[in-house]
Gaussian input, Z-matrix of N, CA and C with variables (Angstrom, degrees):
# hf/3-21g

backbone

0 1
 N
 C     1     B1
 C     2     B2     1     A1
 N     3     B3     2     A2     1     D1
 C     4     B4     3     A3     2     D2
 C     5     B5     4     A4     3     D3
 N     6     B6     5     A5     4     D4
 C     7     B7     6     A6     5     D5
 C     8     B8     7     A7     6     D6
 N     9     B9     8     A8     7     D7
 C    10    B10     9     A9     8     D8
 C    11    B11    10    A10     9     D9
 N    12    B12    11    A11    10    D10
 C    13    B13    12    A12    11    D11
 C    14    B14    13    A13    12    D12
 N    15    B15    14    A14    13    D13
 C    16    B16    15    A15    14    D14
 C    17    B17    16    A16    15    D15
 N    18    B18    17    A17    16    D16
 C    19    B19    18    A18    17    D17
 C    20    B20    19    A19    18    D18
 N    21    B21    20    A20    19    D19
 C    22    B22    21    A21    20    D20
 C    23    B23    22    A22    21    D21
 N    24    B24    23    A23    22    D22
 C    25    B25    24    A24    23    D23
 C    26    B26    25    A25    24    D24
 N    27    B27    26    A26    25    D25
 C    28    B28    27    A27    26    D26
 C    29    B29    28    A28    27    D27
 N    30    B30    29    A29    28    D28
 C    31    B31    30    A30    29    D29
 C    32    B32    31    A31    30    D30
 N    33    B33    32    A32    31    D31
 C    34    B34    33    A33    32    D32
 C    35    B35    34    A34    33    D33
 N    36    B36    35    A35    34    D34
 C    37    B37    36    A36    35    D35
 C    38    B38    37    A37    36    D36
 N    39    B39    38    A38    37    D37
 C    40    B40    39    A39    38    D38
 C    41    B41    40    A40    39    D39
 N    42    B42    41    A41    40    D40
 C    43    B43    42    A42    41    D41
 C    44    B44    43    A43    42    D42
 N    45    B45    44    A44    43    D43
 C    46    B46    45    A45    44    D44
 C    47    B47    46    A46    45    D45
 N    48    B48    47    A47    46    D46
 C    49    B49    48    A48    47    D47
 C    50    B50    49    A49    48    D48
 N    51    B51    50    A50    49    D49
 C    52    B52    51    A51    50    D50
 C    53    B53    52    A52    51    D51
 N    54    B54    53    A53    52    D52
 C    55    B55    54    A54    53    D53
 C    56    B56    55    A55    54    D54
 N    57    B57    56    A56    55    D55
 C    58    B58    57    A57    56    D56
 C    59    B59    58    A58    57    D57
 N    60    B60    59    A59    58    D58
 C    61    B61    60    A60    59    D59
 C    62    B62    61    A61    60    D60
 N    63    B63    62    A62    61    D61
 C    64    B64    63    A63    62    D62
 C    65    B65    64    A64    63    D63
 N    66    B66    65    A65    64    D64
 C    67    B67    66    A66    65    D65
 C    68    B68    67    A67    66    D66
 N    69    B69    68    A68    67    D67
 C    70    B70    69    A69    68    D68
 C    71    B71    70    A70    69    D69
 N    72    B72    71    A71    70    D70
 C    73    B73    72    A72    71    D71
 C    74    B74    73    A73    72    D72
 N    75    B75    74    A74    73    D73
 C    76    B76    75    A75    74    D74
 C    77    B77    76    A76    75    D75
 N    78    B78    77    A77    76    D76
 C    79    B79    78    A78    77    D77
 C    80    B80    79    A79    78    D78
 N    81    B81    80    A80    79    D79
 C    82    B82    81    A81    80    D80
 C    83    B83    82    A82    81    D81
 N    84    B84    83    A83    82    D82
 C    85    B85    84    A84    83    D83
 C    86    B86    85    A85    84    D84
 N    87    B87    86    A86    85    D85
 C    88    B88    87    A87    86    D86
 C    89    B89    88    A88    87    D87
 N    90    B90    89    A89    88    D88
 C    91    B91    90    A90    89    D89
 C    92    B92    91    A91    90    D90
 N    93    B93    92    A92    91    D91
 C    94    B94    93    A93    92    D92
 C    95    B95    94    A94    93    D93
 N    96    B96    95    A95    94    D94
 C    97    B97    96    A96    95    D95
 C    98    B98    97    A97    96    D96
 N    99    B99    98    A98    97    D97
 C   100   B100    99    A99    98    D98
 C   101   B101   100   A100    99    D99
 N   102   B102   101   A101   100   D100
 C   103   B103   102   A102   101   D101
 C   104   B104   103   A103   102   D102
 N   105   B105   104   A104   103   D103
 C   106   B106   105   A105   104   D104
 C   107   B107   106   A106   105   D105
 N   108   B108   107   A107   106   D106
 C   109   B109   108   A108   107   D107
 C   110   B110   109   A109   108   D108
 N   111   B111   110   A110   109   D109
 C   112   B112   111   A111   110   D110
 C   113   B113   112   A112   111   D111
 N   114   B114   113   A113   112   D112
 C   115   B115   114   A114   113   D113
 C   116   B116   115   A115   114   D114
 N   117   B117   116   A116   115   D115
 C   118   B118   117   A117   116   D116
 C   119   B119   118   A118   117   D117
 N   120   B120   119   A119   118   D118
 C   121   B121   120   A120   119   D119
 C   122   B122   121   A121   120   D120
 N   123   B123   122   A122   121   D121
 C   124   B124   123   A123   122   D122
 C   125   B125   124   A124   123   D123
 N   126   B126   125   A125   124   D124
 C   127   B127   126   A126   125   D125
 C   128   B128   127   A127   126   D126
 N   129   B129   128   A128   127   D127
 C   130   B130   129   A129   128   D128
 C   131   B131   130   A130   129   D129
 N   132   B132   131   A131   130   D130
 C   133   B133   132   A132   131   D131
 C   134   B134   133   A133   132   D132
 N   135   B135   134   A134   133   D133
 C   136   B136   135   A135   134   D134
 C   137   B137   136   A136   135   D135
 N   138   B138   137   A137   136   D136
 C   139   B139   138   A138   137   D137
 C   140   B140   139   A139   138   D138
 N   141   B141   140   A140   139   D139
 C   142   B142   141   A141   140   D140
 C   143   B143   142   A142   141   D141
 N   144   B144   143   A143   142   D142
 C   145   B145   144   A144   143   D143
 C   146   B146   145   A145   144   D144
 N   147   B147   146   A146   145   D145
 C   148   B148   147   A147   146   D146
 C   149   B149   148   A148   147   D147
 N   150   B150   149   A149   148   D148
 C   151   B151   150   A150   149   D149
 C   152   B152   151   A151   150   D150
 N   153   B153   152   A152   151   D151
 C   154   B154   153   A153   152   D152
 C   155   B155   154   A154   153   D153
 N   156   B156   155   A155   154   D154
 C   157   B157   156   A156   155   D155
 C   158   B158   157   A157   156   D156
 N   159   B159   158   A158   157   D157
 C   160   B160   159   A159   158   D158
 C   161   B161   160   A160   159   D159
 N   162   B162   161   A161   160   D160
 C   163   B163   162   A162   161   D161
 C   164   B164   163   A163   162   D162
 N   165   B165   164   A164   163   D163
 C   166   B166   165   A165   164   D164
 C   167   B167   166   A166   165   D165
 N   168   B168   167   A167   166   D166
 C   169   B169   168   A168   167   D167
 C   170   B170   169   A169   168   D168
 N   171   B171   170   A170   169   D169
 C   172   B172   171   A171   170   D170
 C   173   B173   172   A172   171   D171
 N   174   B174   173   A173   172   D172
 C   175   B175   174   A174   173   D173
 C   176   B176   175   A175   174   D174
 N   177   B177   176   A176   175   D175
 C   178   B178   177   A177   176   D176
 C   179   B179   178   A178   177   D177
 N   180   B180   179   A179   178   D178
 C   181   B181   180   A180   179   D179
 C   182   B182   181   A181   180   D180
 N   183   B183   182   A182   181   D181
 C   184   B184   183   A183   182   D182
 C   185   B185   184   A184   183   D183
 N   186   B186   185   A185   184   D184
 C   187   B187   186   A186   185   D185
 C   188   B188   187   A187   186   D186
 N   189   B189   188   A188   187   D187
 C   190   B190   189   A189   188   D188
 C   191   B191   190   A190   189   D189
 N   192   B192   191   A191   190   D190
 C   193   B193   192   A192   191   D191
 C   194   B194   193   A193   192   D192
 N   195   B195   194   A194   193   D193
 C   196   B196   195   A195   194   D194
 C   197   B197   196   A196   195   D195
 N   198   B198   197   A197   196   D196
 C   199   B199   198   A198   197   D197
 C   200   B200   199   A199   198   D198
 N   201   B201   200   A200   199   D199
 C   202   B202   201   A201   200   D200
 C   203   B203   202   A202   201   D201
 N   204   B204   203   A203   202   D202
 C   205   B205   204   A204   203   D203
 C   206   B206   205   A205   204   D204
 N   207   B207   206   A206   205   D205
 C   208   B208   207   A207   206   D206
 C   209   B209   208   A208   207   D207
 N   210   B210   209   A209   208   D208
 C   211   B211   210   A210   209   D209
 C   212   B212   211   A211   210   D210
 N   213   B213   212   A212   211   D211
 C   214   B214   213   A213   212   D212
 C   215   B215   214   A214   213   D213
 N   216   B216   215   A215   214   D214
 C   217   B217   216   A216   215   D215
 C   218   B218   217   A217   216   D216
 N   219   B219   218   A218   217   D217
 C   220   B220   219   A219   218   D218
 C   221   B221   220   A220   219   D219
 N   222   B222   221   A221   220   D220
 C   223   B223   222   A222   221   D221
 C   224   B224   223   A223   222   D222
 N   225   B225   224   A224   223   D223
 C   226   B226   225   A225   224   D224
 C   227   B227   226   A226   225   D225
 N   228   B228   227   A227   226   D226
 C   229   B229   228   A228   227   D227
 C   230   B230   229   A229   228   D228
 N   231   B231   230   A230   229   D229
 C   232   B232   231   A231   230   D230
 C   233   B233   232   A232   231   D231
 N   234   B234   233   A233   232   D232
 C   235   B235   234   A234   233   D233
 C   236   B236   235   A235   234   D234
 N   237   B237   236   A236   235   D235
 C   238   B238   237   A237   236   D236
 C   239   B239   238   A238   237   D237

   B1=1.4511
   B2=1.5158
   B3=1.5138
   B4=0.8713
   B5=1.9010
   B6=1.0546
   B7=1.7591
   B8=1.5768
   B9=1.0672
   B10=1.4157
   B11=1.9367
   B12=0.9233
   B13=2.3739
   B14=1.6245
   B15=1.1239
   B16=1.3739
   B17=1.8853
   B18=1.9331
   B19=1.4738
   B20=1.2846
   B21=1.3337
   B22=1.5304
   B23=1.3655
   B24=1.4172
   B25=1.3413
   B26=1.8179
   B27=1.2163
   B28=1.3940
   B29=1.8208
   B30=1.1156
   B31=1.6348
   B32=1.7078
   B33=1.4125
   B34=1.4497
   B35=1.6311
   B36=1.9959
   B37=1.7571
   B38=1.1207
   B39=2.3609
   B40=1.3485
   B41=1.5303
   B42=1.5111
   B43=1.3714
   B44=0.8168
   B45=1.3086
   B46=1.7005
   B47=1.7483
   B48=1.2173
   B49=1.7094
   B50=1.4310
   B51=2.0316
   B52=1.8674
   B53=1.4003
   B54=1.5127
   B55=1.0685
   B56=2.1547
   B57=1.3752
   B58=1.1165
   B59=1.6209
   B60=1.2597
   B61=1.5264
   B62=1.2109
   B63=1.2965
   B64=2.0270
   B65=1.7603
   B66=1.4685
   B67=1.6020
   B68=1.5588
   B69=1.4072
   B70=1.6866
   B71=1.6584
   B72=0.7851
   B73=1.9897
   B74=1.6127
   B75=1.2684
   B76=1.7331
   B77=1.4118
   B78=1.5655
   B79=1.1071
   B80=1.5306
   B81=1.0442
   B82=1.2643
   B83=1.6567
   B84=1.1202
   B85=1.3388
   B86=1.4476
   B87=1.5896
   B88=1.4894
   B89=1.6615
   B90=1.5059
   B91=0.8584
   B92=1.7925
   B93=1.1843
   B94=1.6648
   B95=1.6940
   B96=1.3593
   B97=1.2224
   B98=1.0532
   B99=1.7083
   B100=1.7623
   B101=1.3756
   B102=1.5321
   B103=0.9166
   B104=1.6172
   B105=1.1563
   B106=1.2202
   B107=1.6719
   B108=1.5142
   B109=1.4853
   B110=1.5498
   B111=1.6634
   B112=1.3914
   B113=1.6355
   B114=1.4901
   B115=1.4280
   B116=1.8923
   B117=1.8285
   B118=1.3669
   B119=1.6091
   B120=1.4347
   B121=1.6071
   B122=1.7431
   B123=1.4768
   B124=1.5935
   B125=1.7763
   B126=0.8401
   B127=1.7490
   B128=1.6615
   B129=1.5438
   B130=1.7050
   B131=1.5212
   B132=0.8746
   B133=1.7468
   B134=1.5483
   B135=1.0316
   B136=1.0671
   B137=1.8892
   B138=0.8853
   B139=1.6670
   B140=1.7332
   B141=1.0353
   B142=1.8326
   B143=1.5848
   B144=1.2613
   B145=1.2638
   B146=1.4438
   B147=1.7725
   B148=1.4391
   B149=1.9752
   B150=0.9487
   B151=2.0241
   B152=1.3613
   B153=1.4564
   B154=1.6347
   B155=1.7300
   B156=1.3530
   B157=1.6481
   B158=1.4478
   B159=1.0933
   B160=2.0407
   B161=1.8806
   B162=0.9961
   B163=1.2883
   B164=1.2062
   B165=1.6971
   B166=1.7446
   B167=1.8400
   B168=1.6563
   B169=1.5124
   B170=1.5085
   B171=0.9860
   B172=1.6653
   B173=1.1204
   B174=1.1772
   B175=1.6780
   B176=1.1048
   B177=1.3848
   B178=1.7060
   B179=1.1902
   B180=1.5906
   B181=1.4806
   B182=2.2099
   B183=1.2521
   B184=1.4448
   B185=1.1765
   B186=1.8641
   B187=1.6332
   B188=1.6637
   B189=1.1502
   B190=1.3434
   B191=1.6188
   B192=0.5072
   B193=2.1176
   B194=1.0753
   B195=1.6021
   B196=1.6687
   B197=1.6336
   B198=1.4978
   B199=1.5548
   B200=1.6459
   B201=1.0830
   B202=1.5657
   B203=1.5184
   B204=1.4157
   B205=1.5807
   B206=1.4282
   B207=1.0718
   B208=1.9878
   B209=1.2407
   B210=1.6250
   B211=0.9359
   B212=2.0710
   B213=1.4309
   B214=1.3661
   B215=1.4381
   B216=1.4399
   B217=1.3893
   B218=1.4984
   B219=1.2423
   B220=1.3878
   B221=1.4692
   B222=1.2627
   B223=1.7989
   B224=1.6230
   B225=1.2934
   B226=1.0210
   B227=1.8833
   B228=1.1529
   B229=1.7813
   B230=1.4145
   B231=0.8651
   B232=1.5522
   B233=1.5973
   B234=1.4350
   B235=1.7740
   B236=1.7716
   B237=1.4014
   B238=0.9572
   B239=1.2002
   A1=112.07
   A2=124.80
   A3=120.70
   A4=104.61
   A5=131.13
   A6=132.26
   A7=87.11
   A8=106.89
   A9=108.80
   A10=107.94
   A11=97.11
   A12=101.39
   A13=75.22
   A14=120.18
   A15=132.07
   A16=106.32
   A17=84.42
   A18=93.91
   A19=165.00
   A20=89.42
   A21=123.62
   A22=114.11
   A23=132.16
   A24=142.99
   A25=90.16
   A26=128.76
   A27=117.51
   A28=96.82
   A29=102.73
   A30=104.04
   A31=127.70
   A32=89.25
   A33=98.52
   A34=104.66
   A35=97.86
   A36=118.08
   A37=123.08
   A38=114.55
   A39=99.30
   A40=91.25
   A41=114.73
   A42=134.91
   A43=104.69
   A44=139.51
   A45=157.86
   A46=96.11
   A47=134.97
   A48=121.96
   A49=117.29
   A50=99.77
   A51=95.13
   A52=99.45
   A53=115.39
   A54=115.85
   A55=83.99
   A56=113.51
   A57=121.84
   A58=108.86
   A59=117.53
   A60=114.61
   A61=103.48
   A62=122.25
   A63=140.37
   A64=78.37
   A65=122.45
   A66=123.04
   A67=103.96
   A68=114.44
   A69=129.72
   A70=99.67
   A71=100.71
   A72=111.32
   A73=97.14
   A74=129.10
   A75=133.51
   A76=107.22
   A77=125.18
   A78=105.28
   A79=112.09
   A80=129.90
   A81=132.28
   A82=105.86
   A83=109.30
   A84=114.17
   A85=113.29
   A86=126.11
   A87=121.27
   A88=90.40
   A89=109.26
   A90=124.45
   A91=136.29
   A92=92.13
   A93=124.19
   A94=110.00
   A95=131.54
   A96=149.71
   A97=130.57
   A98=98.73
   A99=103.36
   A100=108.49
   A101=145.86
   A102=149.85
   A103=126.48
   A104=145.72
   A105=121.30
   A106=150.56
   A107=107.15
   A108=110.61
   A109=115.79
   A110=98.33
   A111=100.82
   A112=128.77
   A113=108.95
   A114=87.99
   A115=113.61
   A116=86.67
   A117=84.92
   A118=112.63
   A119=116.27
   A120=110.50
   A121=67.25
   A122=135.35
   A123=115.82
   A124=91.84
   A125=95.27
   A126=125.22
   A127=107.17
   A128=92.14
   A129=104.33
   A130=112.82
   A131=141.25
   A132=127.30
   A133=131.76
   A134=142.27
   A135=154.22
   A136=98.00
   A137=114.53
   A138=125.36
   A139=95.71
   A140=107.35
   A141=108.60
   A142=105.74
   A143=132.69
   A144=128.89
   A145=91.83
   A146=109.14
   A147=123.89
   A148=102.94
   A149=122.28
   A150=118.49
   A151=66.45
   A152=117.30
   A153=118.90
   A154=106.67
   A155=127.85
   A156=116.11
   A157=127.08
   A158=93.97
   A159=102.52
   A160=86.37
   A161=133.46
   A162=132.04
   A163=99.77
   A164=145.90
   A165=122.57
   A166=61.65
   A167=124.78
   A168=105.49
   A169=99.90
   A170=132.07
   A171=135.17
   A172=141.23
   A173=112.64
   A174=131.66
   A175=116.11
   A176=141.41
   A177=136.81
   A178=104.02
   A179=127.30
   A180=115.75
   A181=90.28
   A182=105.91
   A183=110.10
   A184=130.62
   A185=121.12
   A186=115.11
   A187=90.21
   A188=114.53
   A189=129.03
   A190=113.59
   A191=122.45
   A192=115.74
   A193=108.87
   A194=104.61
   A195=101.01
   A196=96.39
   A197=107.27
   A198=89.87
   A199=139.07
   A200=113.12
   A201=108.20
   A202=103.15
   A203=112.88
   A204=112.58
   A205=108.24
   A206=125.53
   A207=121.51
   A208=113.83
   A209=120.63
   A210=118.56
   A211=114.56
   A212=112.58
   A213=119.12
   A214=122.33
   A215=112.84
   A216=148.39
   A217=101.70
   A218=112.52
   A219=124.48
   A220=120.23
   A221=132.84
   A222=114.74
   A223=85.49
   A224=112.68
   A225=142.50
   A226=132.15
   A227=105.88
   A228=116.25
   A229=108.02
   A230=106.18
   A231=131.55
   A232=106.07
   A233=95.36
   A234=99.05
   A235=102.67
   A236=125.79
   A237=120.80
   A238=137.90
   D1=-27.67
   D2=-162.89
   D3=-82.68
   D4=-23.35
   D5=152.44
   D6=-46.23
   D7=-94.07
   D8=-141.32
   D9=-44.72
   D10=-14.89
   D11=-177.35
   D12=-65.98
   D13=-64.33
   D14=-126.97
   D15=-60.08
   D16=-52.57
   D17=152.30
   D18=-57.14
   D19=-34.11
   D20=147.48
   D21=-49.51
   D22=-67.14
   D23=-171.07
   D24=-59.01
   D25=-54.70
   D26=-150.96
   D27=-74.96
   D28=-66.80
   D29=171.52
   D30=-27.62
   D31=-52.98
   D32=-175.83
   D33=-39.92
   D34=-77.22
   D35=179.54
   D36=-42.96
   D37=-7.23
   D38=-160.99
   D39=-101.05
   D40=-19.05
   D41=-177.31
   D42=-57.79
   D43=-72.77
   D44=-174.78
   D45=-62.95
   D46=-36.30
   D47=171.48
   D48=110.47
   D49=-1.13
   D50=-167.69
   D51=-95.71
   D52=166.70
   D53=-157.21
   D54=-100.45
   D55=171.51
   D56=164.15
   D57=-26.44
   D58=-60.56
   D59=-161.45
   D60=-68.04
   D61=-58.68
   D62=-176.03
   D63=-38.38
   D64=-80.45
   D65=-154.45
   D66=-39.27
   D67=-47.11
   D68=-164.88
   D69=-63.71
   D70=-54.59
   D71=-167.56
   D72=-68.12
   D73=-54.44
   D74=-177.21
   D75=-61.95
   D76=-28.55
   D77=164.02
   D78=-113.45
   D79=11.79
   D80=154.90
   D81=94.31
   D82=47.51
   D83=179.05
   D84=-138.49
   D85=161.14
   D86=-164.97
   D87=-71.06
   D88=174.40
   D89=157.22
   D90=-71.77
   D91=-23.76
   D92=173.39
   D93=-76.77
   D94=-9.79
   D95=120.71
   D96=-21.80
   D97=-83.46
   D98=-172.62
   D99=-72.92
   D100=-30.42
   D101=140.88
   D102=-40.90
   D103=-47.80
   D104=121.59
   D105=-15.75
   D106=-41.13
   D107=161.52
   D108=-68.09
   D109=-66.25
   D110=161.31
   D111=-24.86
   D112=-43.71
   D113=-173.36
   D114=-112.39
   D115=24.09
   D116=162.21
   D117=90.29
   D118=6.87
   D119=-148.05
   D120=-101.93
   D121=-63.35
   D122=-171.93
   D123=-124.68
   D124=171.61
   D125=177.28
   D126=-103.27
   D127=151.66
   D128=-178.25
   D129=-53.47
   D130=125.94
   D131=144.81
   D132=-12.33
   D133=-166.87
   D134=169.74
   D135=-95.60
   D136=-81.79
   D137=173.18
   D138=-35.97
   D139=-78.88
   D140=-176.71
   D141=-46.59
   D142=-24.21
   D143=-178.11
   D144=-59.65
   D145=-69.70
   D146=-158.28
   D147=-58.40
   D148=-47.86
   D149=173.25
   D150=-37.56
   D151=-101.63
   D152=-122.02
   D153=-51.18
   D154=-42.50
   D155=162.82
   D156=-34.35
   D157=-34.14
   D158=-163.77
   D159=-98.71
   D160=-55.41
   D161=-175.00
   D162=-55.24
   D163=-15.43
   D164=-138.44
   D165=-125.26
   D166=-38.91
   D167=-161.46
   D168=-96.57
   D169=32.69
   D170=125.77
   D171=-74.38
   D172=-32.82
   D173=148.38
   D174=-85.06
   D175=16.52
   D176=149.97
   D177=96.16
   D178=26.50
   D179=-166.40
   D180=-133.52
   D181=87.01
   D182=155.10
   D183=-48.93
   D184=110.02
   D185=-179.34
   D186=-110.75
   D187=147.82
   D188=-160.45
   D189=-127.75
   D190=99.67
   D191=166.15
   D192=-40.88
   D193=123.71
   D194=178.27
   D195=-127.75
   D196=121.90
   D197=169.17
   D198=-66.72
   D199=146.10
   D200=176.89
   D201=-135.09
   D202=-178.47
   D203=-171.85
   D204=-74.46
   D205=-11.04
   D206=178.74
   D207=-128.08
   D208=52.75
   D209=175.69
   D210=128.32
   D211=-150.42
   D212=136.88
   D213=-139.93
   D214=166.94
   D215=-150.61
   D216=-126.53
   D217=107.88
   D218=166.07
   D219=-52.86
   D220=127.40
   D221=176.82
   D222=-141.77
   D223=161.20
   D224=163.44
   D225=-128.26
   D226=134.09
   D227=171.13
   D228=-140.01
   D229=162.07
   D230=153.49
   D231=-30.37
   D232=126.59
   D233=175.60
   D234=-80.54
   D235=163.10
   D236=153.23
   D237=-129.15

């Protein structure tokens, strides 16, 4: 799970256009954070999961739970 947060986090911020810091400050977290997920060193929280859902479906971008055999896998599309 921890690729796929990571991916999630980078895609999401690259989708939406903010840079690391813009993503860190909008959801109220250091920048030394999102860069950390990004590079894989820790994974979002449970709470930090949920900001980034409600933050990504304010900007029109649905991340969804998808089950898989070890757990779940964050994915994201286009809301419609």
């Amino acid at each position: 799970m921890e690729e796929q947060a990571s991916d999630l986090v980078r895609m999401l911020r690259a989708r939406i256009g903010m840079t690391q810091e813009e993503f860190a400050h909008a959801l109220g977290l250091t920048v030394g954070t999102v860069n950390r997920w990004e590079r894989r060193h820790f994974r979002p929280s449970k709470l930090a999961r949920a900001t980034i859902t409600e933050f990504a479906r304010r900007r029109g971008i649905a991340i969804e739970p998808t089950p898989v055999a070890a757990g779940f896998v964050e994915d994201y599309r286009d809301a419609a």
